[in-house]
C-alpha positions in Angstrom: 116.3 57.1 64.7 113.5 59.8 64.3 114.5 63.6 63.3 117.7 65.6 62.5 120.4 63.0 63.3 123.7 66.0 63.0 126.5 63.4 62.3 124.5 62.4 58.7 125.3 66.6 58.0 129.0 66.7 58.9 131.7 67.0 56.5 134.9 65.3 56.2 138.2 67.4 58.0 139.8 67.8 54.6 136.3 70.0 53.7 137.4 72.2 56.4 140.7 72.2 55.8 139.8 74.1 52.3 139.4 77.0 54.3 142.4 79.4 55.0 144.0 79.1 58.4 142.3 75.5 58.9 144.9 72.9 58.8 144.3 69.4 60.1 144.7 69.9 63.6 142.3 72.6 63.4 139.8 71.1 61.8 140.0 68.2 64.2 139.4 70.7 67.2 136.8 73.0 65.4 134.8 69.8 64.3 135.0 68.6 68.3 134.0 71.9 69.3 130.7 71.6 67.3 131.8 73.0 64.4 131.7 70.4 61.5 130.3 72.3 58.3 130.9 75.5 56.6 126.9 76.6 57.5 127.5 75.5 61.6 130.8 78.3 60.8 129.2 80.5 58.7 127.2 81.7 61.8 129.3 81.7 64.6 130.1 84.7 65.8 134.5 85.2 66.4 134.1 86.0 70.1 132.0 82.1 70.1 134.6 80.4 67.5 138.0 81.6 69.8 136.8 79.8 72.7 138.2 76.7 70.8 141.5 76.1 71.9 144.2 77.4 69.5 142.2 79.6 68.2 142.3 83.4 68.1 139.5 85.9 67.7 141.3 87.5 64.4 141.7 83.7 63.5 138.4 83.4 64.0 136.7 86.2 62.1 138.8 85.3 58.7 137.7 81.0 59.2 134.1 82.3 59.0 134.4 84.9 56.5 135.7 82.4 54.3 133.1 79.8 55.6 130.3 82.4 54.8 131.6 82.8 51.0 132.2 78.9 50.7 129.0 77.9 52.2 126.4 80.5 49.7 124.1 81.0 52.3 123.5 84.5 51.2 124.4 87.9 52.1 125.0 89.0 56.2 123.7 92.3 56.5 122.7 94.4 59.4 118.9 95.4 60.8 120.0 99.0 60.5 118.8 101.5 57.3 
């Protein structure tokens, strides 16, 4: 196979089970919704993230805030000065 082939870039559930609020069934459905590493998390946005079943925008927004610190993809800062 030529190019980026995503399931050689997935991690295992318990990976995503490391962060708070992710417990197996959870990881099961956020790694079905697309959502397999602590990067692909990282950069969701909550309102995108809830529209996994089970889970809640305020769910949401503390799984990728922990994501974004796990995953050391640098700091999240806004356009504005």
């Amino acid at each position: 196979m030529y190019g980026w082939d995503p399931r050689a870039h997935t991690m295992p559930l318990d990976d995503l089970e490391s962060l708070p609020g992710v417990g197996p069934a959870s990881a099961e459905k956020l790694t079905d919704a697309g959502f397999n590493s602590h990067q692909s998390i990282a950069v969701a946005g909550p309102g995108e993230m809830s529209n996994t079943p089970h889970v809640g925008e305020s769910t949401a927004a503390n799984i990728i805030n922990a994501a974004r610190d796990a995953a050391d993809i640098g700091g999240f800062e806004t356009g504005s000065t």
